[in-house]
KEGUTI-169867 format. One record per residue: x, y, z of N, C-alpha, C in turn; residue in three letters. Coordinates in steps of 0.02 Angstrom, whole numbers, plus 32768, in hexadecimal, padded with zeros to 4 digits. Example, Ala and Ser with C-alpha at 12.3 -4.5 7.8 and 13.67 -1.06 7.14 Angstrom:
82947EE4818682677F1F818682947F5B8186ALA;82827F90816282AC7FCB816582858002818ASER;
% end
This chain:
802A7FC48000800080008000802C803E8000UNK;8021807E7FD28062809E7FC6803480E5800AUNK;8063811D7FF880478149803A80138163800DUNK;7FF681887FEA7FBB81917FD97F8381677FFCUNK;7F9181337FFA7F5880FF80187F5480F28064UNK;7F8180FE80957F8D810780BC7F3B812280ECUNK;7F12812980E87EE8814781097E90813280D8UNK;7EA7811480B97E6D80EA80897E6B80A780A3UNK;7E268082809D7E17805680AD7E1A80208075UNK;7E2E7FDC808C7E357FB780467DE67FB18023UNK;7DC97FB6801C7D7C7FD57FFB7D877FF27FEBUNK;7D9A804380037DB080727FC27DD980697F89UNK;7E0C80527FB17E2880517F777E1E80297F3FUNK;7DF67FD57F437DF67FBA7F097DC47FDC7EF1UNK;7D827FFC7F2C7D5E80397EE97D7D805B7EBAUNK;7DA580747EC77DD080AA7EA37E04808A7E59UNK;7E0E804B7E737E1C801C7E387DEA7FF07DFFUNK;7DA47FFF7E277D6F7FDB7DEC7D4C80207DD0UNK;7D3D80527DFD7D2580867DC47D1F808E7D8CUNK;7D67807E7D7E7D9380907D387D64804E7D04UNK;7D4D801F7D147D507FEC7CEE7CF57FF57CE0UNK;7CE67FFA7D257C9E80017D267C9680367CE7UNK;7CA980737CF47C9C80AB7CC27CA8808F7C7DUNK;7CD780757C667CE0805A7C2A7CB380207C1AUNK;7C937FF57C437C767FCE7C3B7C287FED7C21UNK;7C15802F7C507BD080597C3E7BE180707BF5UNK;7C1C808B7BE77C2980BC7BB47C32808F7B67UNK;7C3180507B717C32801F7B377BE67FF97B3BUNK;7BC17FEF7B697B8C7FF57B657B4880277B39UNK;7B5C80777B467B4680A77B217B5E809E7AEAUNK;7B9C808B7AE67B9980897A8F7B8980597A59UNK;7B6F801F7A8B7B3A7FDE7A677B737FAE7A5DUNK;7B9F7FB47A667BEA7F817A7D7BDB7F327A8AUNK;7BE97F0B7A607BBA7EBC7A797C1A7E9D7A9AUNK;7BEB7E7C7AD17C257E467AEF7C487E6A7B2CUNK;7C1E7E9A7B397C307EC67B6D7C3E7EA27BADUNK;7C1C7E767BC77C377E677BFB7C747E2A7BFEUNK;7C647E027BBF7CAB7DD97BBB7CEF7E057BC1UNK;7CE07E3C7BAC7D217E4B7B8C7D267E737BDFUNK;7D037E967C087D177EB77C577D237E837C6CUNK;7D177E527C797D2D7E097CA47D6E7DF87C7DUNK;7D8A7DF87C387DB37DE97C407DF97E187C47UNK;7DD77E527C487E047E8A7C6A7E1E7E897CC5UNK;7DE57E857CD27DD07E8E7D2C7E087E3C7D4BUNK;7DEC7E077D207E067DDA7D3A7E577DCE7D4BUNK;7E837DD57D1A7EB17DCD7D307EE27E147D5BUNK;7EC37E437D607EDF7E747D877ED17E6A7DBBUNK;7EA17E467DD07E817E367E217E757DDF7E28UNK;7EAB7DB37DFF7EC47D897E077E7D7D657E2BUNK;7E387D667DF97E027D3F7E197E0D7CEB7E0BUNK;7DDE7CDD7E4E7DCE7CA67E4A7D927C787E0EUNK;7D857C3A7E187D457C3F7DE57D127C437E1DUNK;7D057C517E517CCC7C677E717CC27CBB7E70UNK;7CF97CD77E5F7CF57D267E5D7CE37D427E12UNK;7D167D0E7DE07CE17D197DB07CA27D1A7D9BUNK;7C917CE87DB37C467CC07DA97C257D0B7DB7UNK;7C207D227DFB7C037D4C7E1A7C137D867DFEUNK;7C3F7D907DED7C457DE67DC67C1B7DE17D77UNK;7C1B7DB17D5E7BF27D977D0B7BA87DB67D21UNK;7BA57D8A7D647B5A7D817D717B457DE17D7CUNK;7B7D7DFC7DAA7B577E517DA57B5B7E687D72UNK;7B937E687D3E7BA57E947D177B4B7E7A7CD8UNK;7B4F7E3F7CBF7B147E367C9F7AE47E4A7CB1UNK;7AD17E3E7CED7AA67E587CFE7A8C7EB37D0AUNK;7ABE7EE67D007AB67F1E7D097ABA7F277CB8UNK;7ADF7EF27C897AD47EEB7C427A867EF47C3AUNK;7A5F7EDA7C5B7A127EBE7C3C79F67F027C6EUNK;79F87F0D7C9E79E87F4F7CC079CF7F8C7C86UNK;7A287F917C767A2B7FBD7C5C79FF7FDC7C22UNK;7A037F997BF279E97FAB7BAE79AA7FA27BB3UNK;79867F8E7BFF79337F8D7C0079247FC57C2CUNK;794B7FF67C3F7923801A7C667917805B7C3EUNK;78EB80867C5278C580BF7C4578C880FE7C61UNK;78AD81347C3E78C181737C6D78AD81737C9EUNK;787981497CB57865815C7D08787D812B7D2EUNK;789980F57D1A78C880D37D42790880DB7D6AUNK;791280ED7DAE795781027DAE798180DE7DA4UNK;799E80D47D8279EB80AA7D747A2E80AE7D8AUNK;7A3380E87DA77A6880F67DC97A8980EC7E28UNK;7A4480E87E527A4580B77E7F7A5C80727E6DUNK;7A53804F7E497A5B7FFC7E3A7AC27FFD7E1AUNK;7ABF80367DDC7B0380417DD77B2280557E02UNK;7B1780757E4F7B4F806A7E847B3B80357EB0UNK;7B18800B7EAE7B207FD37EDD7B347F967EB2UNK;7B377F9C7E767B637F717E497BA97F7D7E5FUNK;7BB67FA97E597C107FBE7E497C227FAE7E95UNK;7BFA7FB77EC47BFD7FA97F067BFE7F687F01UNK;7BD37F367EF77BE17EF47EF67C1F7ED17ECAUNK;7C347EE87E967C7E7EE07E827CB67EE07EADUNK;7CAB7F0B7ED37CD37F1B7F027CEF7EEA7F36UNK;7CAC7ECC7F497CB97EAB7F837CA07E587F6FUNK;7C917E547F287CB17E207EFC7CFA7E107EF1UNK;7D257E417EFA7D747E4F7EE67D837E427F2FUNK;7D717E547F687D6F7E317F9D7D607E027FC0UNK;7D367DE27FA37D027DAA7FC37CF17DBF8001UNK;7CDE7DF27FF27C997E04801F7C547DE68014UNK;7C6F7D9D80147C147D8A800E7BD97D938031UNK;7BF07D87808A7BBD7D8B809D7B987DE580A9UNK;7BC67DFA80937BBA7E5780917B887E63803FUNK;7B8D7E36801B7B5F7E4A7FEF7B1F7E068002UNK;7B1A7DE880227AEB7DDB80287ABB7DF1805EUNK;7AF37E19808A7AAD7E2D80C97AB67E7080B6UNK;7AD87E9580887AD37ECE807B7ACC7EEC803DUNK;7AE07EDD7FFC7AE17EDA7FBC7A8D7EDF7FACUNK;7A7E7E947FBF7A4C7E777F9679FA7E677FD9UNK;7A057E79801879F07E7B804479A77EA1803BUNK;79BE7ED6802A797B7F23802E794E7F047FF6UNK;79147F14800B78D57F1F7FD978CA7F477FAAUNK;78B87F437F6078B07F8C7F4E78BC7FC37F52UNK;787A7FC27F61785680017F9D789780317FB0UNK;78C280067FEE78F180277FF8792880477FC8UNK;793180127F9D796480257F767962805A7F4EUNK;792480897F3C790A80AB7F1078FD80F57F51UNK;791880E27F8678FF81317FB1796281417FB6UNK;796481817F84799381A27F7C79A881D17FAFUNK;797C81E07FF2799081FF801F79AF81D6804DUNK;79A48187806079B8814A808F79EA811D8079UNK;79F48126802D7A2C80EF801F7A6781068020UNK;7A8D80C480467AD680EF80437AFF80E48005UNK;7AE880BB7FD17B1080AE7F937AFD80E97F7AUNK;7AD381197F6D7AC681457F537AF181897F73UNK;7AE581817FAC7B0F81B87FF07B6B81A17FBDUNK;7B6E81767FC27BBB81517FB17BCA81867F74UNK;7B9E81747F467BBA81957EF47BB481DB7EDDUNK;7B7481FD7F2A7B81823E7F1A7BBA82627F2FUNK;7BD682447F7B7C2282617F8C7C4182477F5FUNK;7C52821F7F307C7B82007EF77C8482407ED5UNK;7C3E824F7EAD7C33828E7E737C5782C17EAAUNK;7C5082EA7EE37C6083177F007CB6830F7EFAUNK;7CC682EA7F1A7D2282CB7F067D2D82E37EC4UNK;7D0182B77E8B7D2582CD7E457D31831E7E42UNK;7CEF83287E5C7CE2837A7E437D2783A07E6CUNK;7D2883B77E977D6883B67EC97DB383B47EA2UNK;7DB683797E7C7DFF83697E5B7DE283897E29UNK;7DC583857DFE7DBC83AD7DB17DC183E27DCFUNK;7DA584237DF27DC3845F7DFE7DFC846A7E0FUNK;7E2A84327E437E6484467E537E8D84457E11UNK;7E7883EE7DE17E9F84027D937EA584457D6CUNK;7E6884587D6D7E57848C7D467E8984DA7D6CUNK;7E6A84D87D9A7E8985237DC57ED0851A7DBDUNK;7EE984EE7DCA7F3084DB7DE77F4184E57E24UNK;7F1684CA7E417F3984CF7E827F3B84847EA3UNK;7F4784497E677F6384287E767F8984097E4FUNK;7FC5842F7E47801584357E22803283ED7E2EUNK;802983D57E64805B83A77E808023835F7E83UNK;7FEE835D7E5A7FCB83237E6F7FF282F57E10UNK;7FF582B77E20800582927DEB7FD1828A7DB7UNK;7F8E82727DCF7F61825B7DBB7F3182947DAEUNK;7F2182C57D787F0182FE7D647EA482EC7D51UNK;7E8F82F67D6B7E5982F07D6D7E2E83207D3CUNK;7E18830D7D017E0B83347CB37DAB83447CA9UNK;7DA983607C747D6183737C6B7D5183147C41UNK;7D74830D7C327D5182C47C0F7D5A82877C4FUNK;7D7C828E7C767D6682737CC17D1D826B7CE0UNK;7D2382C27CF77CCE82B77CED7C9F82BB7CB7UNK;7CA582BD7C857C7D82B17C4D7C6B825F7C45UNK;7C9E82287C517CA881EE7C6E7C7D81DD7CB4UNK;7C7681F67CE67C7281EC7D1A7C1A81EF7D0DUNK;7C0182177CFB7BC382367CE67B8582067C9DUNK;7BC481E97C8C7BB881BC7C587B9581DB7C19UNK;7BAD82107C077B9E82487BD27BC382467BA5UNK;7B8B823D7B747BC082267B207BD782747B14UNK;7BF182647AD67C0482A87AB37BD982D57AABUNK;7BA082CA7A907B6183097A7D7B5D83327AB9UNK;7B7083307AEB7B57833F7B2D7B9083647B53UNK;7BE483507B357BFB835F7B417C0583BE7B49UNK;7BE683DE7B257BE084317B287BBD84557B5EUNK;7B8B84267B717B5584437B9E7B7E842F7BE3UNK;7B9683F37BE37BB483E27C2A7BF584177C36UNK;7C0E842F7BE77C5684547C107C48849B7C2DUNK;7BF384A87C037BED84F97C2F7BD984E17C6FUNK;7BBD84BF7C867BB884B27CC57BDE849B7CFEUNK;7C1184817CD77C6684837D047C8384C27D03UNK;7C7984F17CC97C9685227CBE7C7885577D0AUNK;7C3285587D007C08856D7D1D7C1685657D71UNK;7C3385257D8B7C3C85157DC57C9285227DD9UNK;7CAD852A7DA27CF685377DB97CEC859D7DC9UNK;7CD785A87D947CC386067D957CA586007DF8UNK;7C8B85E57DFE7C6A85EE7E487C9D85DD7E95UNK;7CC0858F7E847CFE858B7E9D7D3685BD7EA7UNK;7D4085DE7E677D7A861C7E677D6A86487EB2UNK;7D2286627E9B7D0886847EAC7CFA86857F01UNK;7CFD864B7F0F7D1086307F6A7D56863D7F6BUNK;7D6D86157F4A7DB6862A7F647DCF866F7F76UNK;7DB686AB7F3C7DBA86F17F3C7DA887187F8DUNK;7D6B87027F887D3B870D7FC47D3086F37FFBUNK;7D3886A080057D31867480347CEB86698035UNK;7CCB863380507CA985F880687C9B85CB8088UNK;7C5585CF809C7C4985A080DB7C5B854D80A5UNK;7C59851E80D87C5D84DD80B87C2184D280AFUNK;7BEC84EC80CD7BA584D080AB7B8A84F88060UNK;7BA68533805E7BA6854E80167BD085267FEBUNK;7C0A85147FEB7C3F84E67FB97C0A84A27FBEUNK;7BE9847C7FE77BD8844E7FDD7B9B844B7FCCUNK;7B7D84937FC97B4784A67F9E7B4B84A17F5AUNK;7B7284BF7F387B8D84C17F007B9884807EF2UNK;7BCC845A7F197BCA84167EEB7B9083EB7ED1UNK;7B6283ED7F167B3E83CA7F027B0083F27ED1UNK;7AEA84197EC57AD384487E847AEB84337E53UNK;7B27843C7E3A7B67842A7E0C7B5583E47E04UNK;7B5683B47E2D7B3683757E1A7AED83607E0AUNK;7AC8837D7E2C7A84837D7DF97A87839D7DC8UNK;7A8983C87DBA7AA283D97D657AC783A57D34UNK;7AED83847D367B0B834E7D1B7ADA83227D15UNK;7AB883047D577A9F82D17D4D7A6E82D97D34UNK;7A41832A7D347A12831F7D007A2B832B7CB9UNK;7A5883377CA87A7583457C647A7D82EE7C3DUNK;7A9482C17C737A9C82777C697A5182697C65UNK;7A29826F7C7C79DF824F7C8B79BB82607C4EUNK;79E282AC7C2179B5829F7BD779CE82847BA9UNK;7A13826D7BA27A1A823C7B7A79D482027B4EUNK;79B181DC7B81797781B17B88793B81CF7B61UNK;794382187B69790582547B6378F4824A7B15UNK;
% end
């Protein structure tokens, strides 16, 4: 574990290592991509040195958010189920079994669909808030010394926003960095900055939600 990681939990961090795959896995999906999940399993697999019980089980989510996907509708939320997927990868890469079974796959519906009580949902909005965070520090520069630059096609990625969409999402980064400056200039409570983010993220996500439209 190098010092960056030092203060992360091993959960985070293999989150932070399937993201990348998950996103590519959504982003070849939108583009009608056949063999999509053979081809993430046989990516995923040998970097995380699975077993055939970890495979088995990662086929079984990834297809299955396959068939999700291409059947659900604008009033369906789909994006609760895409973070308790990527969450169950996770602790598939761990064998966390009995954690996805009394917790994963546990809740009813019902529950899973109340966006004020779930914490997979709580999980991916501090996720988006993080991205947002590093894309301004990329952008501003005021983080010179970070390795890993955090870009407008990051979150354009993260957001799962094809190209057409790409214009409307950058005034609205544009839009949220102009406001950032503008704390820094002036200063800010943390409930105004975390006002903003999360604004800044409903905007996105309804910009993603007309895709369907």
């Amino acid at each position: 574990m190098n010092e960056n990681n030092n203060n992360k939990s091993e959960f985070d961090i293999y989150m932070e290592a399937v993201v990348p795959y998950m996103t590519t896995f959504m982003n070849e999906l939108e583009d009608g991509n056949r063999h999509v999940v053979e081809r993430t399993v046989a990516q995923i697999k040998p970097k995380f040195a699975l077993d055939d019980a970890q495979e088995t089980a990662l086929m079984l989510v990834l297809f299955n958010l396959e068939m999700m996907y291409y059947g659900h509708h604008n009033k369906f939320p789909f994006e609760p189920y895409m973070g308790i997927a990527i969450n169950t990868v996770v602790d598939i890469l761990l064998k966390n079994w009995r954690n996805i079974c009394d917790k994963r796959l546990a809740e009813p519906p019902a529950e899973l669909m109340n966006y004020e009580d779930d914490d997979e949902v709580e999980e991916a909005i501090n996720a988006y808030r993080d991205l947002l965070i590093d894309y301004y520090g990329t952008v501003s520069g005021k983080e010179k010394d970070k390795k890993k630059k955090t870009t407008k096609k990051d979150v354009f990625k993260a957001f799962f926003l094809p190209k057409e969409y790409h214009e409307p999402a950058l005034c609205i980064l544009n839009g949220f960095k102009e406001k950032m400056d503008g704390f820094f200039e002036t200063g800010a409570t943390q409930e105004a900055v975390a006002n903003l983010l999360d604004n800044t993220i409903e905007k996105m996500m309804k910009l993603s939600n007309t895709r369907e439209e």
